[in-house]
Steps between C-alpha positions, in 0.01 A plus 500: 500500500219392732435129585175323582420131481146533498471751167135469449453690858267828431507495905894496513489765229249789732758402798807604314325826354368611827853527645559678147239760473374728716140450629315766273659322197407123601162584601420685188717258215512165685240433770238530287590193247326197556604112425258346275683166448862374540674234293858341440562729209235763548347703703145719437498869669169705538548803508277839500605650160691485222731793606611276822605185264737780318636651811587155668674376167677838486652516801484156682616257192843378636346463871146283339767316291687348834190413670244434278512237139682628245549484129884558527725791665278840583160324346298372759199270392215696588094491411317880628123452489393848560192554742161576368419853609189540721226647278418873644140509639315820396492828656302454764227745660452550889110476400287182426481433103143569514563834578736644344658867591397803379729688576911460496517526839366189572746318284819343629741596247866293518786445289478192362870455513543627805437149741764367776623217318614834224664669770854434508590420845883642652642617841431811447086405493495156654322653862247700295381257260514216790269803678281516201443121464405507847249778454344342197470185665352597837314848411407652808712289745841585447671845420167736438629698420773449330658794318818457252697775431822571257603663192350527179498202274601231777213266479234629733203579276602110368469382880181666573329355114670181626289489848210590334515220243560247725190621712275479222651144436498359859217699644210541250254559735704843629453803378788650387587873299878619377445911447769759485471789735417739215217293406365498836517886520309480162255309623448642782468860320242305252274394739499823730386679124244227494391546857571102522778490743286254729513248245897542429522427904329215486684320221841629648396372861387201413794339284717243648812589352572846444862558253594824495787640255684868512371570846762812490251674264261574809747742660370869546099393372370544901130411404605169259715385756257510770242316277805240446594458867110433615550185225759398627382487831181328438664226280756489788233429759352256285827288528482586073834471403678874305842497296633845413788590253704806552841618408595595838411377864211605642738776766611687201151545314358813561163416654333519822628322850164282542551397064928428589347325813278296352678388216796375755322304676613209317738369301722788327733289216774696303604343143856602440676521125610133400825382494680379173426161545086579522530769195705269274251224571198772432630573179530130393118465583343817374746344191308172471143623545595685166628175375825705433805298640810713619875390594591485847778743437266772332237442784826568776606815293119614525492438829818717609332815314163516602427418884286732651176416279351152378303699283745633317711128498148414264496792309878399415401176436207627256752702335711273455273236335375734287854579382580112427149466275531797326898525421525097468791445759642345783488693869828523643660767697603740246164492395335610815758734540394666209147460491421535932748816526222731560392314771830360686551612882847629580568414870626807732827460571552779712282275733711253513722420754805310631343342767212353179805370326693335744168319612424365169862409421486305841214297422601432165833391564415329859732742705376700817532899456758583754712260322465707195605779746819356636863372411408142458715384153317156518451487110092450521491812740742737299312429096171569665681848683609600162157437354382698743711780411527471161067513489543779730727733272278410242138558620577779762550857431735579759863583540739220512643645835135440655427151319834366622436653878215250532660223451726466803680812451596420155726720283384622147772339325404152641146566404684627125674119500239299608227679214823436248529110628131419447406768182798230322387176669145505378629521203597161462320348817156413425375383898661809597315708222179269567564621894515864464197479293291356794661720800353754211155356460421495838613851550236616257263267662 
């Protein structure tokens, strides 16, 4: 049982968690709570939403109980105050009020939702939306341009509405226009029919912050992407700052040297697939902006089936609320089992291979690799070795002979024992069950 003499310690409590937690979950679930007032047998928490007052009860009630007032054993003495959510300005046009556009290419069209303090924030993103910020913050005088680039539902059209919001915010006196690259071919064919393209130049040349989205969709269109490059240029020379969106970098887009050129001569920013942690704490937020609350275990089990798209972790999470009102029941796993099996993600396992396993077994269980690879029967080093194995029979679809071979020179029938010793320990060992679990996790990750 833990021990501190100074319970009512909210301080003492973010100290013990942070050696508890990895980063991604004590940024997200912890750092941003607030202490609003502290007594002898109380103590008054602010914190963002509702959601977070669940998640912190639901997970962190024996820890809060130690260091915080309490009403008895597990039932800490606790008053949330939830923050008042800024009120959402308007949509805002690029042109004064008294003039207002007349045509949809003059207006700035964003996702409301899609803002930085939205965008949930992981490893696998942390140098691109740190890049972003920066943009947004200093248009023109730091990465111009800068041009993300990833797969397909990662957050980069919700990076580039992001910089544009806060540019209308903090700089209302800039100019600023989010188009895809479809609608600039559009335009662009609109105003050559209308024998206008002067004045299309002019209010492309002149902006101060130009956000670009699909950039891919100007391969193999010659005359467009000339039009496109002479922008960029003269917004470039202008010290205006440009953001472009693409799903791959701008070597493997199939457009000309001077376009590749120009679009590298800043700040190229790849956002990678996030890891469990980020996706499980994705789906608890797309959860609460629903007001739909989901367990921690359901949100976990989510998590280790879809990875490779946040926008299908919210279509899941849409399903799945629409289940709950309409059927009048509970979410657990069985549940989304049944109801996300359309949309679950089985991993490769042909992939997979030793060498991933014995990496994640090391880290989990604190051992170095070559350990796992020699004779060493220190009791630490040899579970963790038939871990190692025993995940490796089971997720690899290989011969034993081979399997065995890569650890050490293994034989098959030591691989056969060790996958025997662990299938019956989990069984009835729930840290070693609770173990296995994680080396798995973050081999999906």
């Amino acid at each position: 049982m833990l021990i501190c003499e100074t319970k009512n310690s909210w301080q003492q409590f973010l100290d013990f968690m942070k050696k508890r937690t990895s980063p991604t979950e004590y940024e997200n679930w912890l750092a941003p709570i607030k202490v609003i007032e502290e007594e002898e047998d109380k103590i008054t928490l602010e914190v963002p939403n509702i959601f977070m007052r669940e998640y912190l009860l639901d997970n962190y009630k024996k820890e809060l109980s130690t260091f915080l007032p309490s009403k008895g054993i597990d039932n800490p003495s606790i008053e949330f105050v939830i923050k008042d959510e800024e009120k959402k300005a308007p949509p805002t046009s690029i042109l004064p009020p008294n003039l207002p556009p007349k045509k949809a290419v003059n207006e700035v069209r964003l996702n409301s939702q899609y803002t930085f303090e939205n965008f949930i924030e992981g490893p696998s993103n942390q140098f691109v939306k740190s890049a972003a910020i920066g943009v947004a913050a200093r248009p023109g005088k730091s990465f111009n341009p800068l041009f993300i680039h990833g797969g397909v539902g990662l957050g980069k059209t919700h990076l580039l509405h992001g910089i544009g919001h806060y540019s209308l915010k903090h700089h209302k006196k800039l100019s600023v226009q989010c188009i895809t690259t479809e609608a600039f071919i559009n335009d662009l064919v609109n105003h050559l029919r209308n024998k206008s393209i002067a004045k299309m130049k002019k209010f492309y040349r002149s902006l101060d912050v130009l956000l670009v989205d699909d950039i891919q969709f100007l391969q193999n269109r010659m005359n467009f992407e000339e039009e496109f490059c002479n922008t960029f240029e003269s917004l470039i020379n202008q010290n205006k700052q440009i953001v472009i969106i693409s799903d791959n970098p701008p070597s493997k887009l199939k457009l000309s040297e001077r376009m590749i050129g120009r679009m590298e001569w800043g700040l190229v920013a790849h956002i990678g697939m996030p890891e469990l942690e980020t996706r499980v704490a994705i789906i608890h937020h797309k959860a609460a902006m629903k007001g739909f609350s989901i367990p921690n275990s359901v949100a976990f089990y989510i998590a280790d089936h879809i990875y490779h798209n946040i926008r299908q972790l919210e279509g899941a999470i849409n399903r799945l609320s629409a289940y709950a009102r309409l059927m009048n029941v509970s979410i657990s796993e069985e549940v989304a089992e049944n109801v996300l099996q359309e949309m679950m993600e089985v991993p490769d396992r042909h992939k997979l291979t030793v060498e991933d396993i014995l990496k994640k077994v090391a880290a989990v269980f604190e051992v170095r690799v070559s350990d796992l690879k020699g004779e060493s029967r220190l009791k630490n080093i040899a579970l963790a070795r038939q871990v190692a194995m025993y995940l490796a029979k089971e997720l690899i679809n290989e011969s034993l002979m081979k399997i065995a071979s890569s650890f050490g020179g293994k034989t098959h029938s030591t691989l056969l024992h060790s996958w025997k010793k662990i299938t019956n320990e989990i069984k009835k060992n729930d840290t070693l069950k609770r173990q296995i679990q994680m080396v798995k996790r973050n081999l999906n990750s």
